[in-house]
C-alpha positions in Angstrom: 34.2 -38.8 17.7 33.5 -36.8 14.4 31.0 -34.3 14.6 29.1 -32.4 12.2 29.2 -28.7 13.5 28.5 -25.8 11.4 25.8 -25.3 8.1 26.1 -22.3 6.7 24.8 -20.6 3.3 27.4 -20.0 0.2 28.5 -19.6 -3.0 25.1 -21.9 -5.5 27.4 -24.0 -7.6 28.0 -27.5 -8.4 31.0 -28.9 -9.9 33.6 -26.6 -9.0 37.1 -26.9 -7.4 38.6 -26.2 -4.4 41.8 -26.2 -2.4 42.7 -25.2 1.1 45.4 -22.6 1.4 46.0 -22.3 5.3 43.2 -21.6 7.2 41.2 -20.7 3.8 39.3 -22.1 0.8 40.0 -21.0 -2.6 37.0 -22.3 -5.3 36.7 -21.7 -8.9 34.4 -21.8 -11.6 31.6 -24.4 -11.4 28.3 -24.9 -12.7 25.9 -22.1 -11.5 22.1 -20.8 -12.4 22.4 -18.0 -15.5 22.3 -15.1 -14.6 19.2 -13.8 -16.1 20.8 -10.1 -17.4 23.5 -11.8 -18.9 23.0 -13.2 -22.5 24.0 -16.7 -22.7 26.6 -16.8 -25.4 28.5 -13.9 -23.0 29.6 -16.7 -20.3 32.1 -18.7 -22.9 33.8 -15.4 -22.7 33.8 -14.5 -18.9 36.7 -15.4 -16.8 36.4 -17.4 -14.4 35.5 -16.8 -11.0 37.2 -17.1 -7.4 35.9 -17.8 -4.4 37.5 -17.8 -0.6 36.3 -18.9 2.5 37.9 -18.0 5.5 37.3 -20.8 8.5 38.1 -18.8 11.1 35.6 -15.7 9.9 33.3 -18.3 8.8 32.7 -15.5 5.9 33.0 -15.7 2.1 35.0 -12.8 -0.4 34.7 -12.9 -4.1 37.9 -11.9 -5.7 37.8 -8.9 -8.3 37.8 -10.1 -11.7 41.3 -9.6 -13.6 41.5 -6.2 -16.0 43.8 -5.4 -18.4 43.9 -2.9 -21.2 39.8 -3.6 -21.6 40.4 -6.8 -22.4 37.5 -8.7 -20.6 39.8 -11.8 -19.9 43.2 -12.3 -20.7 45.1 -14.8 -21.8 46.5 -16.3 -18.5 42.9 -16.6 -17.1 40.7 -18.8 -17.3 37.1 -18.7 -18.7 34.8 -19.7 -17.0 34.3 -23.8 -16.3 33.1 -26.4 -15.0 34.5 -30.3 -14.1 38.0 -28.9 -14.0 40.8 -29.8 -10.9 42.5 -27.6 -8.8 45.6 -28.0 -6.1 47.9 -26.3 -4.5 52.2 -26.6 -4.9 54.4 -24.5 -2.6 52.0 -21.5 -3.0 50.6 -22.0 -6.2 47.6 -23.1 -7.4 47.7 -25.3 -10.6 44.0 -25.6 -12.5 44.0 -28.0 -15.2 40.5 -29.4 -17.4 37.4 -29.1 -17.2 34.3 -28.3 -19.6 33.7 -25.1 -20.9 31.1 -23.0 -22.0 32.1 -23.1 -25.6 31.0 -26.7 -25.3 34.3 -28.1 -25.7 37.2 -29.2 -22.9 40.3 -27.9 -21.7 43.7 -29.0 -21.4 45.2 -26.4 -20.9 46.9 -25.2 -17.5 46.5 -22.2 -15.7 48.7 -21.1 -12.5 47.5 -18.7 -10.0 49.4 -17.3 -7.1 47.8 -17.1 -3.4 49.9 -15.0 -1.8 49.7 -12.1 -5.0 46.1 -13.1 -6.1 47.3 -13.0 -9.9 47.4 -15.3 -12.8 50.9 -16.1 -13.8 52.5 -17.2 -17.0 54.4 -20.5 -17.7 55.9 -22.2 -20.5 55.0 -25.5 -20.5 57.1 -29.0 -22.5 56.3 -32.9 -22.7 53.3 -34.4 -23.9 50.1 -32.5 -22.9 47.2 -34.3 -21.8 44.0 -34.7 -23.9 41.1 -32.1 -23.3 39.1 -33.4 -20.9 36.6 -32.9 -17.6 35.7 -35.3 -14.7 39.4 -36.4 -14.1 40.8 -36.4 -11.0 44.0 -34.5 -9.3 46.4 -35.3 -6.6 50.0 -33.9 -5.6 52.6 -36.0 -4.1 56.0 -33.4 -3.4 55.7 -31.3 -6.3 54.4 -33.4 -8.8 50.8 -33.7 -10.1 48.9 -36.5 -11.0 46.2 -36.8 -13.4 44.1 -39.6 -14.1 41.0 -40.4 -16.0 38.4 -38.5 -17.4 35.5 -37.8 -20.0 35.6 -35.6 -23.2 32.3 -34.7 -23.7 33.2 -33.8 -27.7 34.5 -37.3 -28.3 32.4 -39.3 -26.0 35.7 -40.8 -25.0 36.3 -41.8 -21.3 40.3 -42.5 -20.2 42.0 -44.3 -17.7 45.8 -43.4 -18.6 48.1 -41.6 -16.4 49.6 -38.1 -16.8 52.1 -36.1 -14.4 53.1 -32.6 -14.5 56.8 -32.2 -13.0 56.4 -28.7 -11.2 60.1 -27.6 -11.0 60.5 -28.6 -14.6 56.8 -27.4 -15.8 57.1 -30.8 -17.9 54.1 -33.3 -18.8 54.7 -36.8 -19.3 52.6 -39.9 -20.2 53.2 -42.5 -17.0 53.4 -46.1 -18.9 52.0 -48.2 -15.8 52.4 -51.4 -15.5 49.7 -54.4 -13.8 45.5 -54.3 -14.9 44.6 -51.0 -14.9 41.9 -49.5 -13.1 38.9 -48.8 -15.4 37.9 -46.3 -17.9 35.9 -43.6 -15.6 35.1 -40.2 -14.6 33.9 -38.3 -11.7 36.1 -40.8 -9.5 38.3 -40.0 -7.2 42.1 -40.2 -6.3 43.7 -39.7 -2.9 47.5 -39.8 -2.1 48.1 -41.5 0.9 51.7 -42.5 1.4 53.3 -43.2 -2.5 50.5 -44.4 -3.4 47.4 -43.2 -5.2 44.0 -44.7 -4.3 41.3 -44.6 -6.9 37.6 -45.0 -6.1 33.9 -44.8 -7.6 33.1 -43.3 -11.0 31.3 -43.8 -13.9 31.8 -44.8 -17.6 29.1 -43.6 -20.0 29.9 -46.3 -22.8 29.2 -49.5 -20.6 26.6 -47.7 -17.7 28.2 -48.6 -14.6 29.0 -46.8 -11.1 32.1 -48.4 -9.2 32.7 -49.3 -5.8 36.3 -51.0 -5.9 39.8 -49.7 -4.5 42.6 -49.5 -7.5 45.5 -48.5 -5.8 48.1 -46.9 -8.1 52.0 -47.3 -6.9 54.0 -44.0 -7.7 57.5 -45.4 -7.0 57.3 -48.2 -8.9 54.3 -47.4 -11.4 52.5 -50.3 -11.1 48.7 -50.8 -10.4 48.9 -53.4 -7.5 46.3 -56.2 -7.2 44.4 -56.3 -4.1 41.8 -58.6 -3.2 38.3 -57.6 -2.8 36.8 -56.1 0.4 33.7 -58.3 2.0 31.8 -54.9 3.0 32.1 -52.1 0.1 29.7 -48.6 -0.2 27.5 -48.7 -3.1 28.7 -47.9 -6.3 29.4 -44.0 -6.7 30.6 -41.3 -8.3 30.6 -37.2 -8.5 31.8 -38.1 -4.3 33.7 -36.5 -2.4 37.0 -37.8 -0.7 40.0 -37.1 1.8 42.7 -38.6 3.6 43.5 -38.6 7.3 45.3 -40.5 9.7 46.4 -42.9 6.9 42.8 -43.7 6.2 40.5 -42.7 3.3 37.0 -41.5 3.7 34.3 -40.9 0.9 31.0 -38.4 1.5 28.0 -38.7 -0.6 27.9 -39.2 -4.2 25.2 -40.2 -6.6 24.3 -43.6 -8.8 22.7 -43.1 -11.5 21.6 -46.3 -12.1 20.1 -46.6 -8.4 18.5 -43.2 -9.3 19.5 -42.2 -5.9 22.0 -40.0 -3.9 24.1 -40.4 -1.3 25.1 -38.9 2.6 26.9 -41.5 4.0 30.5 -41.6 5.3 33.0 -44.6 4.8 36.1 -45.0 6.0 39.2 -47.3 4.1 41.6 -48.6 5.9 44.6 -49.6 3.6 46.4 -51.9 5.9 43.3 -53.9 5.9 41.7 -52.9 2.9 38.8 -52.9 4.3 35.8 -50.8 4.6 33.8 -49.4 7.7 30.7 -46.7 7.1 30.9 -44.0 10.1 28.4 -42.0 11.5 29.3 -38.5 12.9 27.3 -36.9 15.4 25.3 -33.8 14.6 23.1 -32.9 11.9 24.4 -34.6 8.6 24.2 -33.0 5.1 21.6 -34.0 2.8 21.8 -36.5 0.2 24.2 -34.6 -2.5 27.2 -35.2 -5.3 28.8 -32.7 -7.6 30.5 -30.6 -4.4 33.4 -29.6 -2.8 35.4 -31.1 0.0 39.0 -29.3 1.4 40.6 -30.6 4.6 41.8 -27.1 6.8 43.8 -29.2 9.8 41.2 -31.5 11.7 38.4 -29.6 9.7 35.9 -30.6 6.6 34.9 -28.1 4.4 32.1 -29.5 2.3 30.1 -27.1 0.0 28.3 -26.6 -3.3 26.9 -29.5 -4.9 23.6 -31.3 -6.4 20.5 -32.5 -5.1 18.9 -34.8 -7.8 15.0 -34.7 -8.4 14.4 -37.9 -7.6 15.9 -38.2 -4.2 13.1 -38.3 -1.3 13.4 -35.6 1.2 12.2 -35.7 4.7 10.4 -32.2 5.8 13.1 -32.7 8.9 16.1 -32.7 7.0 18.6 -29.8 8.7 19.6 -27.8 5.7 16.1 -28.6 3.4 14.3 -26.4 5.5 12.1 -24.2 3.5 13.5 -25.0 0.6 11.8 -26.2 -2.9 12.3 -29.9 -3.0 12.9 -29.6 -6.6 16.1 -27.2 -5.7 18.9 -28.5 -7.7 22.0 -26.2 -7.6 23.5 -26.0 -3.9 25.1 -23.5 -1.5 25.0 -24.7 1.7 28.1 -24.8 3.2 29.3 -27.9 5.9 31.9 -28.7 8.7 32.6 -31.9 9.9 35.2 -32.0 12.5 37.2 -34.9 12.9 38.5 -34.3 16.7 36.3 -31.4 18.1 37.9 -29.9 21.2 35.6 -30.0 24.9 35.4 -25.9 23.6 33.6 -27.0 20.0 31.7 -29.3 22.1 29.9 -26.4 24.5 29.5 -24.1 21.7 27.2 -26.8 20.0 25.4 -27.3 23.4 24.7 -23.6 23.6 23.5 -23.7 19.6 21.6 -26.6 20.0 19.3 -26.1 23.2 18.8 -22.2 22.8 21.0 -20.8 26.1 21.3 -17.3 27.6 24.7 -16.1 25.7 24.6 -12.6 27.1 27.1 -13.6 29.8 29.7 -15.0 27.7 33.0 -13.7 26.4 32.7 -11.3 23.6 35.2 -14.0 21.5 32.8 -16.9 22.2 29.5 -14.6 21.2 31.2 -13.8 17.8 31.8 -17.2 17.1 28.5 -18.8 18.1 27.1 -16.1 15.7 29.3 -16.6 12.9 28.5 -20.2 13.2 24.9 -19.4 12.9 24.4 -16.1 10.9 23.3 -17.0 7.7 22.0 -20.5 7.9 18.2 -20.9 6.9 15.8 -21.7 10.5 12.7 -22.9 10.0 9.6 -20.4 9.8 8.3 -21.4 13.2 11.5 -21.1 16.3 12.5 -24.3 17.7 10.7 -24.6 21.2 13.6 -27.1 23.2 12.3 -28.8 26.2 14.9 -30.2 28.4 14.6 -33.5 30.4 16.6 -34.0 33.4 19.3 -36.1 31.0 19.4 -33.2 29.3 19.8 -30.8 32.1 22.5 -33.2 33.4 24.5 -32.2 30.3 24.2 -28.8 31.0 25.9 -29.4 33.7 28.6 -30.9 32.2 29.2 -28.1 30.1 28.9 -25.4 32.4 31.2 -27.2 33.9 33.7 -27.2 31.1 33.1 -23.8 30.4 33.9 -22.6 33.7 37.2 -24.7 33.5 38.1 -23.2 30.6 37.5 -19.7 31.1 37.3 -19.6 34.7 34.5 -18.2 35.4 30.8 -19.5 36.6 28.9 -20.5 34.2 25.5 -21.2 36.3 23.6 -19.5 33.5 23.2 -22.5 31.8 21.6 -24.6 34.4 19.3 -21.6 35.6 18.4 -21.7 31.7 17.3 -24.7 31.4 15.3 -24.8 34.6 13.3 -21.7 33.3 12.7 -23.4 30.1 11.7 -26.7 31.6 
């Protein structure tokens, strides 16, 4: 059962890029609030910055910014951006797009190195994509797709196909074959298998937000014709999406024609092509779009984003709490964890209905607080009153607890039976 188990506090930004790299997030550029002591017209010349995330830590670094003979950024790095794609092939990372603060897009691609944390150079041949932000990115071996797209200069929205061959650092224009998916941006596209899956968006010259499947076929390029689900999510885009066990699933989103947001969860099946909405346990994000999402083994990383004006917010929505209701940049950070272990599982209990921890392992201490450190609590402390359903539970983990680290774990039920 997917569970929801960690909100933390981050890096504000919305429409940045991400990759996982092991058991760590690396995130670039995005849109963030100026910085007040720094003019303007200085950000279309800063470079851009990175951002990791280590899952095990549960901490964020910011990377020093790149120096070299005064120069405030060279060549090889980027500025900073916003709309752009990121991904990772055989230990680089390979950023391509996105808008910039000189008001114009970018198509021009920049390679940075995770094991040496430095910007390399690379000649690149073939037919270079047009400029452009809101396109989508996806690997399959060591080539990388590109598809769609806005340039916000040209008010031009795409739905062609581009590949970069990695080994040969070669562009080329895919001619597809079959009906096209539509012109869009702020989609997304998935690899599962050889084939690429394409959902949501927007296009700005007709005002509409998707909600089909186009599936794109790699080996044969050819956009396959598949008949329409009966159940579909509501039109989308700005969502986030990921593949697992064969299946895709899309978070959140906005349409703008619904003036609403999203925080549901659907899951595709392609062998069915259907559609089935799931709802984790735990506290679920708030309605957002414009974020982040990296898959680190069974875990979601889900961060950044935007929280429109208009959406309603509850006063009891975990992760709103004390906040301006008018907030619209983002740094609350997520987990969702697609097969938490019995050990996950207690650590939530313990989180959740305010135990003793002084008599655990020093290990499972640091992780209960790294789990909690810096996330925003509510002005007034939770008061938890346990029922004997509850207290029954308690058991049950105790139980588990002592299992696992052989030991007795009767603090939890003495706990609860002060507290109750």
């Amino acid at each position: 059962m997917l569970h929801w188990t960690v909100h933390l506090k981050g890096p504000n930004r919305h429409l940045h890029a991400a990759v996982a790299v092991g058991g760590k997030v690396y995130s670039f550029g995005g849109f963030c609030a100026w910085d007040s002591n720094i003019p303007k017209c200085m950000y279309a010349m800063a470079q851009i910055d990175v951002q990791v995330f280590n899952t095990v830590s549960l901490c964020w670094i910011k990377l020093p910014l790149v120096t070299a003979g005064g120069v405030q950024r060279p060549l090889e790095v980027p500025s900073m951006r916003d709309g752009h794609t990121v991904v990772l092939i055989e230990g680089v990372i390979y950023i391509w797009g996105g808008f910039m603060y000189t008001r114009e897009c970018c198509n021009v691609l920049y390679l940075f190195d995770v094991n040496t944390h430095r910007w390399l150079n690379s000649k690149i041949s073939g037919t270079v994509p047009e400029a452009r932000c809101g396109h989508s990115a996806c690997v399959l071996g060591k080539v990388m797709y590109i598809f769609g797209g806005f340039n916000k200069l040209t008010k031009h929205t795409y739905n062609d196909i581009h590949k970069l061959n990695t080994t040969t650092m070669t562009w080329s224009i895919i001619n597809a074959r079959g009906t096209p998916a539509p012109v869009s941006e702020c989609h997304s596209a998935t690899i599962i298998g050889t084939k690429m899956f394409v959902f949501g968006g927007t296009a700005h010259q007709i005002h509409i937000n998707y909600n089909n499947i186009r599936v794109f076929d790699t080996e044969t390029n050819f956009w396959l014709n598949m008949s329409s689900a009966q159940l579909l999510p509501e039109g989308r885009a700005c969502h986030s999406a990921f593949a697992y066990n064969g299946e895709l699933y899309i978070f959140g989103g906005s349409n703008f024609l619904l003036d609403r947001s999203f925080n549901d969860l659907w899951k595709f099946s392609p062998e069915t092509f259907s559609w089935k909405k799931v709802e984790p346990r735990g506290k679920s994000p708030c309605w957002m779009c414009r974020m982040c999402c990296c898959m680190v083994g069974d875990l979601i990383i889900l961060f950044g984003g935007y929280r429109y004006r208009y959406t309603p917010v509850p006063l009891d929505i975990e992760g709103l709490e004390g906040e301006d209701e008018n907030e619209a940049e983002m740094s609350d950070l997520y987990i969702l964890d697609l097969s938490p272990s019995l050990k996950t599982l207690c650590k939530l209990a313990v989180i959740q209905y305010g135990l003793e921890q002084s008599v655990l392992p020093h290990d499972i201490r640091w992780e209960l607080a790294a789990m909690t450190t810096n996330r925003k609590r509510k002005k007034s402390p939770r008061v938890w009153v346990c029922s004997p359903p509850v207290l029954a539970a308690h058991a049950a983990v105790s139980l588990t607890l002592s299992m696992t680290y052989g030991r007795s774990m009767s603090w939890i039920t003495d706990s609860t039976k002060d507290a109750s």
